[in-house]
Each structure stands twice: as structure tokens, then as C-alpha cells.
TIVO-2410 file (N, C-alpha, C; in nm, 3 decimals):
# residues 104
REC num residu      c1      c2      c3 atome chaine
REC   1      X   0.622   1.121  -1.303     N      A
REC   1      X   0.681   1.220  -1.216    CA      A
REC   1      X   0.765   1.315  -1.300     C      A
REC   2      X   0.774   1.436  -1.247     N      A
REC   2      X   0.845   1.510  -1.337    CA      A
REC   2      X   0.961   1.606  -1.255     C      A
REC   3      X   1.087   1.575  -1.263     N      A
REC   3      X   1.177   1.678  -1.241    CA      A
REC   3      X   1.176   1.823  -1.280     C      A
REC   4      X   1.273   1.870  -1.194     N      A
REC   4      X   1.321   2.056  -1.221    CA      A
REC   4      X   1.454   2.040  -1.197     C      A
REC   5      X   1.495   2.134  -1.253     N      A
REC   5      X   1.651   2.153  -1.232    CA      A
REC   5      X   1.701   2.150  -1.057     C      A
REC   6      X   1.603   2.214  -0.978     N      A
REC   6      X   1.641   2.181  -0.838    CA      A
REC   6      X   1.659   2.001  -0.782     C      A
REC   7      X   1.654   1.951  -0.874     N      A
REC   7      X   1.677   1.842  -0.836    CA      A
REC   7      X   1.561   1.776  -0.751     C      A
REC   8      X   1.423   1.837  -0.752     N      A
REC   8      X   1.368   1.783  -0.697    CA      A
REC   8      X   1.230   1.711  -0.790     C      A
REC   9      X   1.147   1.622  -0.776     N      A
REC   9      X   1.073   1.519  -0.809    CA      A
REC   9      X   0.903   1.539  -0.741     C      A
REC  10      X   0.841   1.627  -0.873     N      A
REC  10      X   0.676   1.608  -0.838    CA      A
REC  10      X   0.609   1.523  -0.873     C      A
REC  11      X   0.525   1.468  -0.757     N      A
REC  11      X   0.481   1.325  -0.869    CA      A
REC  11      X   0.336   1.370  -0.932     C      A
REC  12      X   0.302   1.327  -1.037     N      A
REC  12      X   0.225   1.322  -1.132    CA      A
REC  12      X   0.116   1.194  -1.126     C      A
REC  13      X  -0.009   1.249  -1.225     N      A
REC  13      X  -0.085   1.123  -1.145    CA      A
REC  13      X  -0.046   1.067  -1.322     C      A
REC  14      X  -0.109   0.920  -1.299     N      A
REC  14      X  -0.078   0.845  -1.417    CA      A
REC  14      X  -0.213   0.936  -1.528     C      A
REC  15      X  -0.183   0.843  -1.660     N      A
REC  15      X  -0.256   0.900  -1.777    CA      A
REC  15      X  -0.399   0.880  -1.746     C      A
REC  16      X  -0.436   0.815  -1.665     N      A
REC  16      X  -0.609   0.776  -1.670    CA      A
REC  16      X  -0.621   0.931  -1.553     C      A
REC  17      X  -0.543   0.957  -1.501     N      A
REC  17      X  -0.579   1.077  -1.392    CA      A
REC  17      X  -0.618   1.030  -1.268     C      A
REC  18      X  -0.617   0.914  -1.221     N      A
REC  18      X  -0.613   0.828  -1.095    CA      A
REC  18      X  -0.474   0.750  -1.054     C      A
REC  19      X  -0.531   0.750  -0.951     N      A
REC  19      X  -0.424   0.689  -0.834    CA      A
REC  19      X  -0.473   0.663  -0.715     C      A
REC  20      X  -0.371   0.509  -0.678     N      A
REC  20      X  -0.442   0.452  -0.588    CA      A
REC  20      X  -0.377   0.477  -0.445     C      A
REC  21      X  -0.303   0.576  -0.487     N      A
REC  21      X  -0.216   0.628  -0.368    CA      A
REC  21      X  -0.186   0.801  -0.383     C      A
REC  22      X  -0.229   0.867  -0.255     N      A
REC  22      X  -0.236   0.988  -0.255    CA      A
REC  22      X  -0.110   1.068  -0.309     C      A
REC  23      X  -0.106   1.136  -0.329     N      A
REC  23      X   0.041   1.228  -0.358    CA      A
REC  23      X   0.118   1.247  -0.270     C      A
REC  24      X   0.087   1.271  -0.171     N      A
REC  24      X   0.130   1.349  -0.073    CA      A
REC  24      X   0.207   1.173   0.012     C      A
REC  25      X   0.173   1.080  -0.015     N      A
REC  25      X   0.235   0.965   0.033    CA      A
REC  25      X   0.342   0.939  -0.061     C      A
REC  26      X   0.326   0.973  -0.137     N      A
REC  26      X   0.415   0.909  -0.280    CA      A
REC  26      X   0.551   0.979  -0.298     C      A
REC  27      X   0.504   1.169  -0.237     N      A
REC  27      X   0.602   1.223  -0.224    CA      A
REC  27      X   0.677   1.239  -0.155     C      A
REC  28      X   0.613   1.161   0.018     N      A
REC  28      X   0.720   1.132   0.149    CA      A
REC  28      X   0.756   1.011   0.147     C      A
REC  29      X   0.690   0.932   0.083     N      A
REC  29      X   0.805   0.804   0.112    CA      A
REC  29      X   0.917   0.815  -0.022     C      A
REC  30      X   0.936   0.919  -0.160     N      A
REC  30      X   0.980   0.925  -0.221    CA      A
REC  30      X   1.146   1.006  -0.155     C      A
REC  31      X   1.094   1.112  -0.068     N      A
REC  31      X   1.164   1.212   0.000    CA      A
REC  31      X   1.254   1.125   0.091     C      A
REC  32      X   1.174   1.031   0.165     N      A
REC  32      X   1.267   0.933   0.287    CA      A
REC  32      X   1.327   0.848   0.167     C      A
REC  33      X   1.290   0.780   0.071     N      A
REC  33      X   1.408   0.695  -0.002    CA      A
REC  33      X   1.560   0.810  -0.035     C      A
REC  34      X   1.534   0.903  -0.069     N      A
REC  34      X   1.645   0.963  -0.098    CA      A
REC  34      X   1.703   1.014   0.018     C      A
REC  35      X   1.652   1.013   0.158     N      A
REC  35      X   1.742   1.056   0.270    CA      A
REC  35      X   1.815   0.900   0.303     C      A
REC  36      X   1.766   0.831   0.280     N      A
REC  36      X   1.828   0.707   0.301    CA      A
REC  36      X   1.913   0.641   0.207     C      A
REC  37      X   1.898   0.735   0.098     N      A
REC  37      X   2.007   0.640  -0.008    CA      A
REC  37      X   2.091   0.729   0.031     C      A
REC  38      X   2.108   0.909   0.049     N      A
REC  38      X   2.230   0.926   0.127    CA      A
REC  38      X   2.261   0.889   0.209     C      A
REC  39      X   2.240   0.886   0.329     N      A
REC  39      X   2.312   0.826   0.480    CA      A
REC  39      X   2.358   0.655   0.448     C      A
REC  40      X   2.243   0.541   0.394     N      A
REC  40      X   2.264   0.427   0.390    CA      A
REC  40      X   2.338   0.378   0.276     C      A
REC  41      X   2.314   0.450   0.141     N      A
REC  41      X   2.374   0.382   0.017    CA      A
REC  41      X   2.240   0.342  -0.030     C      A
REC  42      X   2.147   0.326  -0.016     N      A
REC  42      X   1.996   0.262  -0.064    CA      A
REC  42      X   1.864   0.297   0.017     C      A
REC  43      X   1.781   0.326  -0.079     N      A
REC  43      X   1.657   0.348  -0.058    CA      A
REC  43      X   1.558   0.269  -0.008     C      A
REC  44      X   1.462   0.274   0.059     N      A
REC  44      X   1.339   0.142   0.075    CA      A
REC  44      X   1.212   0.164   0.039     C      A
REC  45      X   1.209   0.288  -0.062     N      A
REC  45      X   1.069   0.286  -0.145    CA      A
REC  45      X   0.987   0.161  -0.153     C      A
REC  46      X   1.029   0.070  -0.200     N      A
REC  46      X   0.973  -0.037  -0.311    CA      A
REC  46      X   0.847  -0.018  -0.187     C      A
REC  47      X   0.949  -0.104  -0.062     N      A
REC  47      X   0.893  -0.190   0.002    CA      A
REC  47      X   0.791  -0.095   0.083     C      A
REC  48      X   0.799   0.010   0.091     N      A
REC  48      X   0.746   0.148   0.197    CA      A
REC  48      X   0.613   0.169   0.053     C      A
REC  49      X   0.632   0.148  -0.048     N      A
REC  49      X   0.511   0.192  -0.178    CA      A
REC  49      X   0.410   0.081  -0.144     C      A
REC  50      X   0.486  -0.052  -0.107     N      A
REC  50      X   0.403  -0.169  -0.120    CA      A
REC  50      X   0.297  -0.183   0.017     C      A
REC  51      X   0.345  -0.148   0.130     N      A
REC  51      X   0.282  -0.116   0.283    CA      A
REC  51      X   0.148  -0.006   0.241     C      A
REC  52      X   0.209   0.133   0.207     N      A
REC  52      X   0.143   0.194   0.167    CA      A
REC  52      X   0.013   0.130   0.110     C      A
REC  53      X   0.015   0.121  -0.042     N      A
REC  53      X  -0.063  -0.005  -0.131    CA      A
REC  53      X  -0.140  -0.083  -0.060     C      A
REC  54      X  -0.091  -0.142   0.041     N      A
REC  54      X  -0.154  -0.243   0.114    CA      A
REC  54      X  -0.275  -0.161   0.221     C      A
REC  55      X  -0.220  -0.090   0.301     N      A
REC  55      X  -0.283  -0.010   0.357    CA      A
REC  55      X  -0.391   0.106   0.298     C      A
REC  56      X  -0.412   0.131   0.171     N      A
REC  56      X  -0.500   0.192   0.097    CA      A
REC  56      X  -0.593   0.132   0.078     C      A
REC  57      X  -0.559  -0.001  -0.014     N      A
REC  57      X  -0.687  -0.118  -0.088    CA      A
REC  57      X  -0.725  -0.201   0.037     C      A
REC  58      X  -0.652  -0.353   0.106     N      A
REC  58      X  -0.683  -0.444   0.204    CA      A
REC  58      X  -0.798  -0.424   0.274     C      A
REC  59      X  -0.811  -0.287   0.314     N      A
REC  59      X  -0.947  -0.283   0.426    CA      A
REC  59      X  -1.077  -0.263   0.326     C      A
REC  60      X  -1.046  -0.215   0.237     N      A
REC  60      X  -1.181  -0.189   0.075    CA      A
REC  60      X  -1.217  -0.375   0.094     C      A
REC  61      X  -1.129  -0.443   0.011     N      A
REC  61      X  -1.149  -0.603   0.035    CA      A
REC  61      X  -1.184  -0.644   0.125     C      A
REC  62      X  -1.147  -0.610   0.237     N      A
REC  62      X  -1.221  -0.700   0.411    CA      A
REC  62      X  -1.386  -0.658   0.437     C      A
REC  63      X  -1.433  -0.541   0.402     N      A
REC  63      X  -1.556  -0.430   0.433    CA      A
REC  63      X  -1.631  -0.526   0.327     C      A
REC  64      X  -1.602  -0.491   0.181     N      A
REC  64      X  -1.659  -0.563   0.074    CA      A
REC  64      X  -1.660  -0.727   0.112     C      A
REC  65      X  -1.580  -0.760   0.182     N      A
REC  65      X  -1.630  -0.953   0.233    CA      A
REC  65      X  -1.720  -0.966   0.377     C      A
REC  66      X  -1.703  -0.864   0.432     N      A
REC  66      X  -1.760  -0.847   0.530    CA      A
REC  66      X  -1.647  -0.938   0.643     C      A
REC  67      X  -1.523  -0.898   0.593     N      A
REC  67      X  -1.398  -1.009   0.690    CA      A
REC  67      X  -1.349  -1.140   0.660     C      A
REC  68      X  -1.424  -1.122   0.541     N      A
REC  68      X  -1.397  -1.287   0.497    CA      A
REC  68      X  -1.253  -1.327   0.406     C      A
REC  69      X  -1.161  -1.372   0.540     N      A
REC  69      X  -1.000  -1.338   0.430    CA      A
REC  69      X  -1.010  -1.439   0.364     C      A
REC  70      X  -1.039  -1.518   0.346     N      A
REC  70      X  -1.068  -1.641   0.230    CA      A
REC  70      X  -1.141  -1.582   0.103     C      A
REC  71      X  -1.192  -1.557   0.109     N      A
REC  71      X  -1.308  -1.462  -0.007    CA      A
REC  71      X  -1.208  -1.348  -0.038     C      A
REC  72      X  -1.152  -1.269   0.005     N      A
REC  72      X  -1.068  -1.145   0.024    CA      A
REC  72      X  -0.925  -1.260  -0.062     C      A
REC  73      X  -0.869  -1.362  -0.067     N      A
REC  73      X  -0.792  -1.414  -0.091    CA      A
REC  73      X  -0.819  -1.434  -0.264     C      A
REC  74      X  -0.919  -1.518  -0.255     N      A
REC  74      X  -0.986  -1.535  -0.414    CA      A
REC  74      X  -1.012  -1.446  -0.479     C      A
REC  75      X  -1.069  -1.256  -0.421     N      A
REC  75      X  -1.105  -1.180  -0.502    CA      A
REC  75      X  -0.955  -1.145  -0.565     C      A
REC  76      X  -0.813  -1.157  -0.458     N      A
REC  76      X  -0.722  -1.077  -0.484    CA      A
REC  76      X  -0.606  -1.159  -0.578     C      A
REC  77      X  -0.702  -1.314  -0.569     N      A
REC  77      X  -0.597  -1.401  -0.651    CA      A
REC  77      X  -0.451  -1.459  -0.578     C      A
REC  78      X  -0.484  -1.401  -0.472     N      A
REC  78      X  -0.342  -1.436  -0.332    CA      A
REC  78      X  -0.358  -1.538  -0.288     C      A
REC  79      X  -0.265  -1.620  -0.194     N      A
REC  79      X  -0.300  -1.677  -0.085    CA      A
REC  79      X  -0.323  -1.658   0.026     C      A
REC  80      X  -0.407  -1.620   0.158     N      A
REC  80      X  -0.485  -1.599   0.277    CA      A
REC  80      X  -0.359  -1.574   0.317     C      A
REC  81      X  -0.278  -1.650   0.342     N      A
REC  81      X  -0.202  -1.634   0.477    CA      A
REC  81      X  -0.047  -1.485   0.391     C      A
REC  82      X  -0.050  -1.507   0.258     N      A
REC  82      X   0.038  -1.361   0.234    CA      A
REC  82      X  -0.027  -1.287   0.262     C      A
REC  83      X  -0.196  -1.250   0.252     N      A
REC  83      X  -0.290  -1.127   0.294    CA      A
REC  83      X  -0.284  -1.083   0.432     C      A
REC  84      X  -0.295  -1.220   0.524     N      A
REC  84      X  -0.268  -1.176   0.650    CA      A
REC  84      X  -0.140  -1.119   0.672     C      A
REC  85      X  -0.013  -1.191   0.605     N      A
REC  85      X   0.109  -1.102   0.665    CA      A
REC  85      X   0.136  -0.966   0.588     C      A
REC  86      X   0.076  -0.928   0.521     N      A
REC  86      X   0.027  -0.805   0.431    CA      A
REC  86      X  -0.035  -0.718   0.557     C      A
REC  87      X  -0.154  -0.795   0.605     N      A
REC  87      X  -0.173  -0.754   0.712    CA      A
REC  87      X  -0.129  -0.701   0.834     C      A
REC  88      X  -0.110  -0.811   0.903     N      A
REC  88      X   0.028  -0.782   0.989    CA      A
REC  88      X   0.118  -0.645   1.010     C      A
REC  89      X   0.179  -0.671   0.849     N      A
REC  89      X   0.320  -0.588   0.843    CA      A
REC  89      X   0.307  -0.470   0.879     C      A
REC  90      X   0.181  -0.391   0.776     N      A
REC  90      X   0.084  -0.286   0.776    CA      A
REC  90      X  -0.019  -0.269   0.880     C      A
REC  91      X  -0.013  -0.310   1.013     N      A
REC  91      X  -0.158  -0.314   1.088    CA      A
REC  91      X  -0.231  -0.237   1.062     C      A
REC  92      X  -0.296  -0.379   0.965     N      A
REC  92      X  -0.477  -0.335   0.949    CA      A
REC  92      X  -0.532  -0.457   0.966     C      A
REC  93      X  -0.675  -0.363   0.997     N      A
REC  93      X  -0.783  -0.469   1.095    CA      A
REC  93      X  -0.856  -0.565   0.971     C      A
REC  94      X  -0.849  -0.642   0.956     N      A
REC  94      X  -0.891  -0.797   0.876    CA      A
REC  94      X  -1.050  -0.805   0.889     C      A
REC  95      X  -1.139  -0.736   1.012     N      A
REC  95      X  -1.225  -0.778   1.075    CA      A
REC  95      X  -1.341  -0.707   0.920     C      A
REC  96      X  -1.337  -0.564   0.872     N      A
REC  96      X  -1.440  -0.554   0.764    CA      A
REC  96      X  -1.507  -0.468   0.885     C      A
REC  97      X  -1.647  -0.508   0.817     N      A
REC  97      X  -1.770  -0.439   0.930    CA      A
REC  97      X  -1.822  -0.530   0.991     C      A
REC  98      X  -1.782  -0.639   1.005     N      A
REC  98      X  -1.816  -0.760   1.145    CA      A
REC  98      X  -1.770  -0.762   1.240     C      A
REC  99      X  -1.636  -0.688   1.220     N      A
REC  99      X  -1.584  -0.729   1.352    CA      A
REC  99      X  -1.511  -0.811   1.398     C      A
REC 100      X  -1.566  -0.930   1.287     N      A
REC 100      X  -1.475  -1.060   1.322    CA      A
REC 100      X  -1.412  -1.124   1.125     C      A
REC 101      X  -1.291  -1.202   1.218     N      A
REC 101      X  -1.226  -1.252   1.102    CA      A
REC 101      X  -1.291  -1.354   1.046     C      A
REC 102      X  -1.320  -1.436   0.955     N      A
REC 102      X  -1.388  -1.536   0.904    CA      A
REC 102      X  -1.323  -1.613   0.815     C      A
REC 103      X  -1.392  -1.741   0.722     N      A
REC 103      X  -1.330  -1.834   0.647    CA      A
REC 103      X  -1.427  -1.905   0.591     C      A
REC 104      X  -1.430  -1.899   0.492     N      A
REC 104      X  -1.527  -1.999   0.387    CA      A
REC 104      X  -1.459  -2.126   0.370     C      A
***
């Protein structure tokens, strides 16, 4: 990311020239951490980058298992049930292109 003297923050994509998160997300949840570190004393990026994150990739993994959060668990190296509350937190649909949730 790169500053200006206005004090304000463009984000930049990394050195490979990808990103797994749009700009335009990176730069409003960047914008709401700093309205909130004024009013509150602290920001909630981390956790608002990580939803985000979740909500970008998770449904790529469910489509590619065809719903299978067990399979979706092993590709991601997680355990099932943090994916689901990954899930959850972020409502997104678990189902893939089946429709339905599954388990190996």
C-alpha cells in the first residue's frame, strides 16, 4: 500500500500482481478500520480482512467438492467444523453445486 501526504492509503496489489481480494474491499474495510479507531480507540480490519477472505475462496472449495465439507476440510488442512463456523460467520452456502451439504 502506498501513502500521500493527504494522509490517505492506496492499496497496491502484491509483487506477483494478484490478489485474492478486490481493491475496492481492501480499501473499505481499510477506510471503516480507521473510522473506528477514531470513535472506538481500535480498528477491526484483521477480523473484517479474514470474513472477507473467507467469503472470496470457501465457496471456490465447496463447488470444487461438489459440498463436500470434509473433503473441503482436508483440501484446506482445517478442521470441518472451523470451516463451517467460517461459514456461518460469513453466510455462505456450504451446499457447492449440489445443493446439499455432505461428508466422506
Amino acid at each position: 500500500m502506498k501513502g500521500n501526504n493527504q494522509g490517505t492509503v492506496t492499496p497496491t496489489p502484491p509483487a506477483s500482481g494478484r490478489c485474492l481480494l478486490h481493491s475496492s474491499t481492501l480499501l473499505e474495510i481499510l477506510t471503516k478500520a480507521k473510522q473506528e479507531r477514531a470513535t472506538n480507540g481500535k480498528g477491526n480490519a484483521y477480523a473484517e480482512l479474514q470474513e472477507a477472505f473467507h467469503r472470496e475462496v470457501l465457496p471456490a472449495f465447496f463447488i470444487e467438492t461438489q459440498g463436500n465439507l470434509s473433503e473441503v476440510a482436508r483440501l484446506l488442512g482445517i478442521h470441518r467444523h472451523t470451516i463451517s463456523g467460517y461459514c456461518k460467520q460469513a453466510d455462505i452456502d456450504m451446499t457447492g453445486a449440489t445443493g446439499k451439504v455432505g461428508a466422506a
